[in-house]
BAMARLUM-834501 format. One line per 3 residues: number of its first residue (from 1); their letters; for each residue y, x, z of N, C-alpha, C. Coordinates in steps of 0.05 Angstrom, whole numbers, plus 5000, padded with zeros to 4 digits. Layout:
<tormis>
NUM	a	Y X Z Y X Z Y X Z ~ ... .
</tormis>
This chain:
<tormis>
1	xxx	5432 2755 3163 5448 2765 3141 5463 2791 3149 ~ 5455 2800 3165 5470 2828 3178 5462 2853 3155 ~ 5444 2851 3142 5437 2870 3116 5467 2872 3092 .
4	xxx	5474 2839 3096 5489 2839 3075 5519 2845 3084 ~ 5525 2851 3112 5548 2855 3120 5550 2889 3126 ~ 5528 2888 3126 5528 2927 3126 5530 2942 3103 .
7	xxx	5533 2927 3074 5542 2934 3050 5567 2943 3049 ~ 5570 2958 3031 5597 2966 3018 5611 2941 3001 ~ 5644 2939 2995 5654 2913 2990 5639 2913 2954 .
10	xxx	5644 2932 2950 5641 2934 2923 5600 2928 2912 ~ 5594 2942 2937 5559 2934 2933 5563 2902 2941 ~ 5579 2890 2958 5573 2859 2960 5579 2843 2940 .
13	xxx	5606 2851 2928 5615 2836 2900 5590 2841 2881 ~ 5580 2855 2872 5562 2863 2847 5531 2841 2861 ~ 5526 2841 2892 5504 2821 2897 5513 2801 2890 .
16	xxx	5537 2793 2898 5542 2753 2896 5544 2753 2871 ~ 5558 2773 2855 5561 2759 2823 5534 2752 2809 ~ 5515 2777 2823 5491 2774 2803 5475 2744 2817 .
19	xxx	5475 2745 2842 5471 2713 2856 5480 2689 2834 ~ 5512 2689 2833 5521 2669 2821 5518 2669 2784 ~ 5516 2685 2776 5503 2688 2744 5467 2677 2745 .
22	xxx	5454 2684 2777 5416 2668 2767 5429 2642 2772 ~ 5455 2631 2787 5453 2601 2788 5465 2583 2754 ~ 5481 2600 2745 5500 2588 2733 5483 2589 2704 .
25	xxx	5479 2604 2705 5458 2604 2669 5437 2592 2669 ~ 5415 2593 2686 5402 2564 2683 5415 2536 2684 ~ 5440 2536 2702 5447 2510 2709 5468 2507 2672 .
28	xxx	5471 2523 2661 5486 2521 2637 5460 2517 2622 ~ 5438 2526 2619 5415 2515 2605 5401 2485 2603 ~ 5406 2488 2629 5402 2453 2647 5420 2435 2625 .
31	xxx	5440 2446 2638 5465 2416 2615 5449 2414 2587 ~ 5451 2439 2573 5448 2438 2544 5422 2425 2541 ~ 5402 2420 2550 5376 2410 2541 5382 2378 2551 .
34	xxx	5404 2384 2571 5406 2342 2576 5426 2328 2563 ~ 5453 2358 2552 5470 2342 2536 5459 2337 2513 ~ 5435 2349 2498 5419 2339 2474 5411 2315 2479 .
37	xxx	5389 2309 2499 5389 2283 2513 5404 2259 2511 ~ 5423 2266 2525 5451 2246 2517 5458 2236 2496 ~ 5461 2257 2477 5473 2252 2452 5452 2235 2436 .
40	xxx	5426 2232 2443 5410 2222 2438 5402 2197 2434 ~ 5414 2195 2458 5412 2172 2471 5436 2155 2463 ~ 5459 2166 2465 5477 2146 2463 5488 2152 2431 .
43	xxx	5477 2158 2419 5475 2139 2383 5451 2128 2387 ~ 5428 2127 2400 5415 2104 2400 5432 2082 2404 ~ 5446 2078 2425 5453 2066 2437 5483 2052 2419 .
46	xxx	5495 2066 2402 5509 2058 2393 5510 2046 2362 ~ 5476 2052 2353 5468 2048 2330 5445 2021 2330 ~ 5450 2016 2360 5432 1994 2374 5399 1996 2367 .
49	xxx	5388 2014 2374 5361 2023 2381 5354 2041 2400 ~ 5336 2046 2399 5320 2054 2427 5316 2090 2431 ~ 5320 2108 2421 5325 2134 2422 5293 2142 2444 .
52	xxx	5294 2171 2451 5285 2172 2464 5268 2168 2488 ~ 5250 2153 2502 5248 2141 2517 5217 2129 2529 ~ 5201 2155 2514 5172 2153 2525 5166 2176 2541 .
55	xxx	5168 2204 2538 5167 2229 2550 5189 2222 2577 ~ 5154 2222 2597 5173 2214 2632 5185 2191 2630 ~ 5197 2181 2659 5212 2162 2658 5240 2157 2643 .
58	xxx	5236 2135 2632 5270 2127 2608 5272 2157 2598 ~ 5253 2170 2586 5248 2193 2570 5265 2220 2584 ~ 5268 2222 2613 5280 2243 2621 5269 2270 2618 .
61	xxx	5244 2265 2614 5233 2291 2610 5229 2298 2577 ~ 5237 2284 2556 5238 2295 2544 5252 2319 2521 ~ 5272 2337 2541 5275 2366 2533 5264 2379 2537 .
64	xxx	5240 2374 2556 5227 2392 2561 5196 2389 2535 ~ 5191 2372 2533 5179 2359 2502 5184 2379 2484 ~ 5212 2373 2476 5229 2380 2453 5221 2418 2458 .
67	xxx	5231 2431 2479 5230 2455 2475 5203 2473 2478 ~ 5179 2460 2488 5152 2468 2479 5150 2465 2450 ~ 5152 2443 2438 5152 2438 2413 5164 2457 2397 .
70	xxx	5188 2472 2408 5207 2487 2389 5185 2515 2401 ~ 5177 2522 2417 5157 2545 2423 5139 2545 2404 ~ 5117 2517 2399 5093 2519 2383 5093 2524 2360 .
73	xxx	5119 2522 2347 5122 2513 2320 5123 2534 2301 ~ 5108 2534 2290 5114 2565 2263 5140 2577 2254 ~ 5135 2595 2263 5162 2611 2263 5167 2624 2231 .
76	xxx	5173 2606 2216 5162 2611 2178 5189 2634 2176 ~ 5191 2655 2166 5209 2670 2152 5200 2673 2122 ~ 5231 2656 2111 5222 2655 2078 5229 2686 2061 .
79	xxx	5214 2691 2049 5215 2720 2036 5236 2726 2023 ~ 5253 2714 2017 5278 2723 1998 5296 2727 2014 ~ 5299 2729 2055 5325 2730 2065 5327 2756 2075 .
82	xxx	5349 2770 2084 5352 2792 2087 5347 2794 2122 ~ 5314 2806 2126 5304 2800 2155 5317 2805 2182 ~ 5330 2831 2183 5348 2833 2207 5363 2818 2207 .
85	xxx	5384 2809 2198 5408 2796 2196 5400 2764 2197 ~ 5375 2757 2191 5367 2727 2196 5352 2729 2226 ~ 5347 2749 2246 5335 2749 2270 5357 2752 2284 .
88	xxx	5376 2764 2280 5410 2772 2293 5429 2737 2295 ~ 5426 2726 2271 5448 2704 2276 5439 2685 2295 ~ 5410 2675 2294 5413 2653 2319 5420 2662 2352 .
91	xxx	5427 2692 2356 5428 2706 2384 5451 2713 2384 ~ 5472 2718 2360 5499 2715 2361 5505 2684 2358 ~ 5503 2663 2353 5512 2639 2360 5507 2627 2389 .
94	xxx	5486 2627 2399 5481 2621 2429 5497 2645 2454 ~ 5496 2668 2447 5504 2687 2461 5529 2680 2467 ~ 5552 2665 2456 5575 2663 2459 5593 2645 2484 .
97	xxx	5570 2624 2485 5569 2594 2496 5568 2604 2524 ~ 5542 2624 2525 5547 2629 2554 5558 2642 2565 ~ 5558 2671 2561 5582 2683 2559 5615 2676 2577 .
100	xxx	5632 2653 2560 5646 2646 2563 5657 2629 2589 ~ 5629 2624 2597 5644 2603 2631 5644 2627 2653 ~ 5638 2661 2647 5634 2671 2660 5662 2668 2684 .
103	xxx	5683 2662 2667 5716 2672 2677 5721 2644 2690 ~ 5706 2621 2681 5709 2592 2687 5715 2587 2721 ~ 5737 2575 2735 5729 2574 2763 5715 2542 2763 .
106	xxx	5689 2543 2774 5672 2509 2774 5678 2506 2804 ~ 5685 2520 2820 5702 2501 2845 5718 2528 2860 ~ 5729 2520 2879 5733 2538 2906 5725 2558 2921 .
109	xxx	5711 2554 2936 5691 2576 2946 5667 2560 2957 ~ 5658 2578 2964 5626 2571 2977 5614 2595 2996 ~ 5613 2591 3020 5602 2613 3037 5626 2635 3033 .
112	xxx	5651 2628 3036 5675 2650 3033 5669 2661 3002 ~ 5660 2652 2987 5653 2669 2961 5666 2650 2936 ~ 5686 2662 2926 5702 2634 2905 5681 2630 2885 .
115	xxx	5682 2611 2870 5660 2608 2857 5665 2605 2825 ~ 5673 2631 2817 5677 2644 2786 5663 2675 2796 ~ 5645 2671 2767 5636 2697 2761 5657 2720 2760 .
118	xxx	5674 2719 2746 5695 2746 2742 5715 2729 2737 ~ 5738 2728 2764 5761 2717 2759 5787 2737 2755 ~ 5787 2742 2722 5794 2756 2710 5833 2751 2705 .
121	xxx	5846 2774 2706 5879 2764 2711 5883 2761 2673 ~ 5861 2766 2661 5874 2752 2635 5860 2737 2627 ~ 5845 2719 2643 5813 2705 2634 5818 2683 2609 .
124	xxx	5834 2676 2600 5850 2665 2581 5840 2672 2549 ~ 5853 2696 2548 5853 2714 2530 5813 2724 2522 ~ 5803 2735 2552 5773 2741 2543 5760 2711 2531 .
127	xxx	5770 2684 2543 5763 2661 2525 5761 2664 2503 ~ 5783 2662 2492 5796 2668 2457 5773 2684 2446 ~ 5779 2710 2456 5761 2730 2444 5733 2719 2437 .
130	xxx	5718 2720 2468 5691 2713 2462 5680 2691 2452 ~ 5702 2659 2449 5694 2641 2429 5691 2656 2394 ~ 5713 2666 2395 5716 2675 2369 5689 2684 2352 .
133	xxx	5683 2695 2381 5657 2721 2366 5638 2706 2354 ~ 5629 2674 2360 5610 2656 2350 5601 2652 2322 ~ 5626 2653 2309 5625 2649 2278 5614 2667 2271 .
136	xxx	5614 2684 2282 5602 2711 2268 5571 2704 2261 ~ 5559 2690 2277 5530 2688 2279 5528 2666 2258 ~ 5546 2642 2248 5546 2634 2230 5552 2638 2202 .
139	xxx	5564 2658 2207 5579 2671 2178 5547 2688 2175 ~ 5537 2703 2193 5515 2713 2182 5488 2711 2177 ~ 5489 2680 2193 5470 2663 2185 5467 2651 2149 .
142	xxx	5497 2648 2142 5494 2647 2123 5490 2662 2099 ~ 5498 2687 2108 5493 2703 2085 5466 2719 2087 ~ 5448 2721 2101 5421 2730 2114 5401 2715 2096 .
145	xxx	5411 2686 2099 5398 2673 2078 5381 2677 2058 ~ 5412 2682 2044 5404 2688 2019 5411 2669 1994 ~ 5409 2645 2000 5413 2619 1990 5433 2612 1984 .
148	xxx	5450 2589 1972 5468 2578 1967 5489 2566 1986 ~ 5471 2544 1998 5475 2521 2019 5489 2536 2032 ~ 5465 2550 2048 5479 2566 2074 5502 2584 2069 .
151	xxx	5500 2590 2048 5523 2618 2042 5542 2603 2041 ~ 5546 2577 2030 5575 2565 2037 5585 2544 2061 ~ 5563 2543 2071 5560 2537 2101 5583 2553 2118 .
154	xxx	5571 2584 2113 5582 2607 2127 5608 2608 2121 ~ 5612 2606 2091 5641 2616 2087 5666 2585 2095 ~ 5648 2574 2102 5661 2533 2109 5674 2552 2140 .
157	xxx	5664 2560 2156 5650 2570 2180 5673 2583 2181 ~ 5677 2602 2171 5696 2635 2173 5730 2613 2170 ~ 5729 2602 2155 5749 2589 2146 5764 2572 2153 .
160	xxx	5744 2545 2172 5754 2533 2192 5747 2545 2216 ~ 5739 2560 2230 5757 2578 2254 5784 2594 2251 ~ 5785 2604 2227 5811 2616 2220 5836 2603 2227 .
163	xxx	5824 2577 2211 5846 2558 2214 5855 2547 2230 ~ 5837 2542 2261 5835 2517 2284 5844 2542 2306 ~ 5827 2562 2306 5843 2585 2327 5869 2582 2324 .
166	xxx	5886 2594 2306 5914 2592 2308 5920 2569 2325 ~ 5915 2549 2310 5928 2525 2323 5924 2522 2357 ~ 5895 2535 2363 5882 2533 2385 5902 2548 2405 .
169	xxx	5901 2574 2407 5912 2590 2413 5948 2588 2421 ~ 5967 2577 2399 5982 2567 2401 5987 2543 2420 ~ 5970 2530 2423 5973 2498 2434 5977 2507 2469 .
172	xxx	5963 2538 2481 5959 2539 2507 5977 2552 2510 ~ 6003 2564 2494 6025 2574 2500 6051 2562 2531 ~ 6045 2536 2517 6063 2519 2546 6056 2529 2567 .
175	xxx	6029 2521 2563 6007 2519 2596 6012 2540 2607 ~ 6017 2565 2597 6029 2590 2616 6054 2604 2618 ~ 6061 2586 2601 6097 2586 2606 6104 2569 2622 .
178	xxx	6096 2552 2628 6099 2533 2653 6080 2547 2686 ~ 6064 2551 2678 6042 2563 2705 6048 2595 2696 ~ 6057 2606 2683 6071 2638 2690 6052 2653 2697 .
181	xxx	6025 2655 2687 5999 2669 2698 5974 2674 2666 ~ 5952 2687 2662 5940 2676 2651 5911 2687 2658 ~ 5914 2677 2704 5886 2677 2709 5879 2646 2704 .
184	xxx	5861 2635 2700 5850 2603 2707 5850 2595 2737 ~ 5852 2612 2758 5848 2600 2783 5869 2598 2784 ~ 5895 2620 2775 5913 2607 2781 5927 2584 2764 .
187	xxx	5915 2577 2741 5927 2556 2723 5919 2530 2742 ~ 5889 2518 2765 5879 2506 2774 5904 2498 2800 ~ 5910 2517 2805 5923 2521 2834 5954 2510 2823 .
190	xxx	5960 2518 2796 5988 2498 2793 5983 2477 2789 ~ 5949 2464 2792 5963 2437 2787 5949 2420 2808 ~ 5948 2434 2832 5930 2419 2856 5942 2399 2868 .
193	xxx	5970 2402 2866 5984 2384 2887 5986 2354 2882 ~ 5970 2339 2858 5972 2315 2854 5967 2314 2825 ~ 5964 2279 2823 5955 2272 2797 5970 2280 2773 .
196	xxx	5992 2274 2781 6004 2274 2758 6026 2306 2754 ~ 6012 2322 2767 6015 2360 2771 5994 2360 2743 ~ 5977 2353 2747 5950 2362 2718 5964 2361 2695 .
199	xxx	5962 2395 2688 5981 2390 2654 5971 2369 2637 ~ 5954 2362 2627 5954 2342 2607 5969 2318 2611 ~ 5979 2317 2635 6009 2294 2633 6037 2311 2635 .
202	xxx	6035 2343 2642 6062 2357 2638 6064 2368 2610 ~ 6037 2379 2594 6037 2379 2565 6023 2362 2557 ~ 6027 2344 2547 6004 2324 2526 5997 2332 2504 .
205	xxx	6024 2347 2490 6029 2348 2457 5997 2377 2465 ~ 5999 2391 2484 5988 2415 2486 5953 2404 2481 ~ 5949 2386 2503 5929 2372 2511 5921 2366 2486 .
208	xxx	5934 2346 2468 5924 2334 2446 5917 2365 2424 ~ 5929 2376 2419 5923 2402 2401 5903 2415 2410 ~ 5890 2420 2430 5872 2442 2435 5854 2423 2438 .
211	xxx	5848 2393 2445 5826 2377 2439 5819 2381 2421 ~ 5831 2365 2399 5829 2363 2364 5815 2398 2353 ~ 5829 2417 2370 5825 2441 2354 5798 2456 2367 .
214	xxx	5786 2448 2391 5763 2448 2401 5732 2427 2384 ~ 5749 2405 2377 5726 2396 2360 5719 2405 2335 ~ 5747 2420 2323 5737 2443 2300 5726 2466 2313 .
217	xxx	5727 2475 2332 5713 2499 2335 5690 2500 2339 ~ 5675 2481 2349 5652 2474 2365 5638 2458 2331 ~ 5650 2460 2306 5636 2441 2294 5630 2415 2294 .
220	xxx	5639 2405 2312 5628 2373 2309 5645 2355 2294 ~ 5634 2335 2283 5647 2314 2269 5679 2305 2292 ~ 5692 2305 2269 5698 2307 2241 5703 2323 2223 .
223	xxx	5693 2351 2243 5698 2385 2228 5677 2386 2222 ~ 5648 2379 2222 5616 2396 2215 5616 2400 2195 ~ 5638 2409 2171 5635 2425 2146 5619 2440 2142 .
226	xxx	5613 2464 2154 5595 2481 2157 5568 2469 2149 ~ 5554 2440 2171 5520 2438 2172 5534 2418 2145 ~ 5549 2394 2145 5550 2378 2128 5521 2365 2106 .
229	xxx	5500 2353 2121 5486 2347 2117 5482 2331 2085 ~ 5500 2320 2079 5492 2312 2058 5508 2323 2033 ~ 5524 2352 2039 5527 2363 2018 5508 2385 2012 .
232	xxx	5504 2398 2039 5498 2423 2036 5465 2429 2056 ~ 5453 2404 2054 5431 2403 2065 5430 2404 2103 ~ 5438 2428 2107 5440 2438 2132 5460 2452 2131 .
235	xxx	5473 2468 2113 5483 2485 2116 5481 2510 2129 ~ 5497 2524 2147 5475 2553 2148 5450 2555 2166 ~ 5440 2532 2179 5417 2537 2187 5389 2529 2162 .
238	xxx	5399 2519 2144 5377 2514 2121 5349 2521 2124 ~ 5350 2548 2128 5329 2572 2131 5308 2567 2142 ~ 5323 2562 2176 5319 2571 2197 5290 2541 2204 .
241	xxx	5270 2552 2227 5258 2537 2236 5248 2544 2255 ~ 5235 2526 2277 5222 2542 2308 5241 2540 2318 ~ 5245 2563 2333 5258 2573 2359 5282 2594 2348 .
244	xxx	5290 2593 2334 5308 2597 2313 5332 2586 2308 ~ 5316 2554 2296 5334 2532 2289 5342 2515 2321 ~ 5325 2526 2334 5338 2511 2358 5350 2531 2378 .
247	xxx	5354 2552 2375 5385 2568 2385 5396 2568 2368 ~ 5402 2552 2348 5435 2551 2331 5433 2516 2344 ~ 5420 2491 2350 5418 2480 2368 5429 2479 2388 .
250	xxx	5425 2500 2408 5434 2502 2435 5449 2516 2435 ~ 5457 2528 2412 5488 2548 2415 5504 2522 2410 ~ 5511 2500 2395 5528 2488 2387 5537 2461 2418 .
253	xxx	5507 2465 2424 5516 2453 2463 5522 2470 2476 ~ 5521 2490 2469 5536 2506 2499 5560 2513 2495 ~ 5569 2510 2468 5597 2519 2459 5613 2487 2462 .
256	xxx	5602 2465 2461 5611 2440 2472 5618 2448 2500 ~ 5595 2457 2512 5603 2451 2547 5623 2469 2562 ~ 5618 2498 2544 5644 2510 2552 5670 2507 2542 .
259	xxx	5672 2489 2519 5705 2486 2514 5709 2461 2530 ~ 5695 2446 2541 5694 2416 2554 5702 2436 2583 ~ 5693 2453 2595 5699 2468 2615 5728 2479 2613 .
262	xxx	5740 2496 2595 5767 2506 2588 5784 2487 2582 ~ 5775 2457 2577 5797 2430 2577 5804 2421 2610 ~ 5778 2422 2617 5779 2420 2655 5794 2429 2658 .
265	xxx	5801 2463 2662 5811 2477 2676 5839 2475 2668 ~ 5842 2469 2645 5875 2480 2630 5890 2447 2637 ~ 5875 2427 2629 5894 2407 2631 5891 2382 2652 .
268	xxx	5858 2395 2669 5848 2362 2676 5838 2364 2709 ~ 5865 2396 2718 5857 2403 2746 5833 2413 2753 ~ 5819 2424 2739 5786 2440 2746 5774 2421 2767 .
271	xxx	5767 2442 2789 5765 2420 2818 5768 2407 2829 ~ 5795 2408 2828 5801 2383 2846 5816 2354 2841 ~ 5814 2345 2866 5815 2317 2868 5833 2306 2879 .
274	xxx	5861 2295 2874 5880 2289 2897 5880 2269 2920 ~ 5852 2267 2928 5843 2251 2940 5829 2268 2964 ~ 5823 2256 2994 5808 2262 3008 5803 2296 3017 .
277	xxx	5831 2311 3008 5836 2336 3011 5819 2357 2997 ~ 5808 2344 2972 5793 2362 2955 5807 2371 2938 ~ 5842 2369 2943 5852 2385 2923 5860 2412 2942 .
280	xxx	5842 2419 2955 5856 2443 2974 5833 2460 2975 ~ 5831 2488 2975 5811 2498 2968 5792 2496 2995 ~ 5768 2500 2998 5739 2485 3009 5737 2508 3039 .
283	xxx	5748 2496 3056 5735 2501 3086 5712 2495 3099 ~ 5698 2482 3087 5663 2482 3088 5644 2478 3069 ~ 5615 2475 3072 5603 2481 3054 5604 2450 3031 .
286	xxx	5607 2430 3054 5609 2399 3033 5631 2403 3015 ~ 5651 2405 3028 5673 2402 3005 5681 2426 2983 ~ 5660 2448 2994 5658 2464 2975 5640 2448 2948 .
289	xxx	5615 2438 2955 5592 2426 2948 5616 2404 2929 ~ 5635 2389 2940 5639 2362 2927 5655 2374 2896 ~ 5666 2408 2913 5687 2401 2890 5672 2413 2868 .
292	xxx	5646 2432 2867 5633 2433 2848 5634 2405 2824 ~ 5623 2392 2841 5607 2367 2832 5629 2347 2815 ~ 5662 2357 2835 5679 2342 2817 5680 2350 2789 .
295	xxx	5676 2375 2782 5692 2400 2767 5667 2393 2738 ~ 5635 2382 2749 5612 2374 2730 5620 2354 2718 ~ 5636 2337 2736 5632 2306 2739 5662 2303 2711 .
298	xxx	5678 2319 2709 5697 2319 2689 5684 2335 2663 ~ 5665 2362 2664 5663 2360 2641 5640 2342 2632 ~ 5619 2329 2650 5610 2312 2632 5616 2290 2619 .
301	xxx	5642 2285 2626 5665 2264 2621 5671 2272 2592 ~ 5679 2294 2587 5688 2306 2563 5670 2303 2545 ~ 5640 2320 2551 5614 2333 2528 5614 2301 2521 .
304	xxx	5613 2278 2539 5609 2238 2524 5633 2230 2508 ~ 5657 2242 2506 5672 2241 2489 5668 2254 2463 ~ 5663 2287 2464 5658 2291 2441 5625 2284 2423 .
307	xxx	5610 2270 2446 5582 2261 2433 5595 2227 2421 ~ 5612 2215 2430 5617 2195 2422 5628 2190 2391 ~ 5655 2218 2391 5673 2220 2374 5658 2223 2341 .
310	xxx	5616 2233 2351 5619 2247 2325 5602 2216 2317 ~ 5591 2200 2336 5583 2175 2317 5606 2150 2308 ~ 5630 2157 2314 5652 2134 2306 5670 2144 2280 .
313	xxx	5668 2168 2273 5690 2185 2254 5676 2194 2231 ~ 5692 2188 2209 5675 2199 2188 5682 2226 2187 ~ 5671 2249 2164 5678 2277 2160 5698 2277 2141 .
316	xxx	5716 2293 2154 5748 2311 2133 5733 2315 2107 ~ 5745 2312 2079 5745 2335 2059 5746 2356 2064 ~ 5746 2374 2065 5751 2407 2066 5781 2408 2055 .
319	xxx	5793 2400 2037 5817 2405 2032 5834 2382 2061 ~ 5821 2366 2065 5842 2349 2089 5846 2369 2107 ~ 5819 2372 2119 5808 2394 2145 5830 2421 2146 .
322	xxx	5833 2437 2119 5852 2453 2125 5884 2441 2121 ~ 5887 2422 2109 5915 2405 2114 5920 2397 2137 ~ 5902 2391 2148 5906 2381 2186 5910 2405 2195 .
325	xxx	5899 2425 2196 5896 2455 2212 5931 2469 2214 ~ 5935 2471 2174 5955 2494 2170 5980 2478 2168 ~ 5982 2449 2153 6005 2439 2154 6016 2417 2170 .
328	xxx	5999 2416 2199 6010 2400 2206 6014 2404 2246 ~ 5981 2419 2248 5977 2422 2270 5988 2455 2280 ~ 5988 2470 2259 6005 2502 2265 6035 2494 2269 .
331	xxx	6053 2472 2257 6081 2468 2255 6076 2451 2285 ~ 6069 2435 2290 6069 2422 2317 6065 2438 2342 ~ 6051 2459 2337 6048 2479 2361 6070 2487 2366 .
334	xxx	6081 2506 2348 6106 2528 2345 6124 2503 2358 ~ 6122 2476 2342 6149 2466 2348 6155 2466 2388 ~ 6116 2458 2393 6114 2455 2419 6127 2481 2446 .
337	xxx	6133 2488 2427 6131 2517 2448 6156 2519 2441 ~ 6173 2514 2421 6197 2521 2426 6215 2498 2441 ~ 6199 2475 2441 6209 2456 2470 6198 2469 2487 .
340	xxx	6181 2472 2503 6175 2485 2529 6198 2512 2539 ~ 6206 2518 2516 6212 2550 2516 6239 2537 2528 ~ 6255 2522 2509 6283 2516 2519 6292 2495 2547 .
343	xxx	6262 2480 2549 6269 2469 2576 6273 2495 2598 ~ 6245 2506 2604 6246 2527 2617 6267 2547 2617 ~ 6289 2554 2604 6305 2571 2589 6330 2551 2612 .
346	xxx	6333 2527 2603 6357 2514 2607 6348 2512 2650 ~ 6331 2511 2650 6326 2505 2691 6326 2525 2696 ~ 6321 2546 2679 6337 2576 2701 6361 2578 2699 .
349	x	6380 2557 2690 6409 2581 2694 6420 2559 2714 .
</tormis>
């Protein structure tokens, strides 16, 4: 490795990032074809039948089934939709998902190299942003159309993010009025020193709001207004078919796994473990290795929560959906933050 020490610092950073982006985007592809899997499986499982389970052994191989299938399949474009703008939305909905763990720290270091793509001193804030940008691909999914369904799909879409950001956004106000930062390594690092350091037991009210307001963002039941199957057929994917319909598919898992990732990090200690000295950042390659594995091992904890949540809950009205958002969950934030504000206020003097 003497090639790589005769580099410039700045030529070494630009190798390892591009290193750690071939690991992390397949391995973000990986999840999403097995959290389909999952979800698969366990409403089989909870609808008491058999799901998946001929492709490979106990059907492990079949995502890989599923996504030949989405290759072979006629790629139909119906003549009445407006064609750029229906080839643009399934690549703005997936584009977002990945994107987003760029700022993520998934452990410590590894080989002296921390292991976040760009650990950014406002990495917080580029979250916000680049979730945001997602709807866009649904809002123009729906109007590309052309159709009905989807067009109010889209505008379901525009309307509850409007509404759930605020709330969203608001809810992580504590978390950095308490941790005084808004890198994520350092949000991780305030809460290494023990169990009960992990904000989701120093903010809960915070914890509970950016859950709830993550399952609207991501669409899933009890928010899927947007696809709402049995009003609106599909809603804004209607159209769509092939390899098309299955990146608005895998955009809606990868936008699971990275807000299941941004719950890790904000409330549930990222890496570490207050156990066995894995809450201290990684002096070799194992416990670099473990704390990865811890950091998977919580959000796949999460992505089975929200695959669980959407076969136990029925779907909001649309008028509840924005009654939960504006009148109840925006006043609970504000209120939240003006307790944080005055504890903190009252221990400095």
């Amino acid at each position: 490795m003497n090639w790589i020490q005769q580099l410039s610092g700045a030529q070494q950073f630009v190798l390892f990032s591009l290193l750690k982006i071939a690991v992390v985007v397949p391995a973000m592809l990986f999840m999403v074809a097995y959290a389909v899997l999952a979800e698969r499986r366990i409403s089989a499982w909870i609808q008491d039948r058999h799901g998946p389970n001929r492709v490979g052994p106990a059907g492990l191989l079949q995502p890989m089934a599923d996504g030949v299938k989405s290759f072979l399949k006629e790629d139909f474009v119906p003549g009445h939709v407006r064609k750029i703008y229906f080839w643009l939305a399934p690549a703005l909905v997936m584009i977002p998902g990945l994107i987003t763990v760029a700022v993520i720290p998934f452990g410590s270091s590894l080989g002296g190299q921390p292991m976040v793509i760009a650990d950014l001193n406002v990495g917080i804030l580029y979250t916000f942003g680049i979730v945001s940008l997602g709807v866009y691909g649904i809002v123009l999914a729906g109007y590309a159309a052309n159709s009905k369904y989807p067009f109010l799909g889209g505008l379901r879409a525009g309307a509850q993010l409007i509404s759930y950001e605020v709330a969203m956004g608001l809810s992580v106000v504590p978390v950095f009025l308490l941790v005084g930062d808004l890198n994520l390594s350092q949000v991780i690092g305030y809460q290494h020193a023990g169990l009960f350091d992990w904000l989701v037991f120093k903010t809960p009210v915070s914890f509970l709001l950016f859950l709830v307001a993550a399952f609207a963002e991501t669409n899933r039941l009890p928010f899927d207004m947007p696809e709402a199957e049995n009003e609106l057929v599909g809603g804004y994917n209607t159209e769509y078919s092939s390899m098309k319909f299955a990146l608005f598919f895998m955009g809606e898992y990868a936008n699971i796994i990275a807000v299941s990732a941004m719950v890790t990090t904000l409330f549930l200690g990222g890496w570490t473990l207050p156990v066995w000295g894995l809450n201290q950042p990684a002096t070799n390659v194992f416990t670099g290795l473990a704390q990865i594995g811890i950091f998977l091992g919580k959000v796949a904890g999460l992505i089975g929560l929200v695959i669980w949540m959407r076969w136990m809950l029925p779907r909001f009205r649309f008028d509840q959906l924005m009654d939960l958002g504006w009148r109840r969950m925006v006043p609970l934030a504000l209120a939240n933050i003006v307790v944080y504000a005055l504890i903190l206020w009252a221990q400095s003097r």
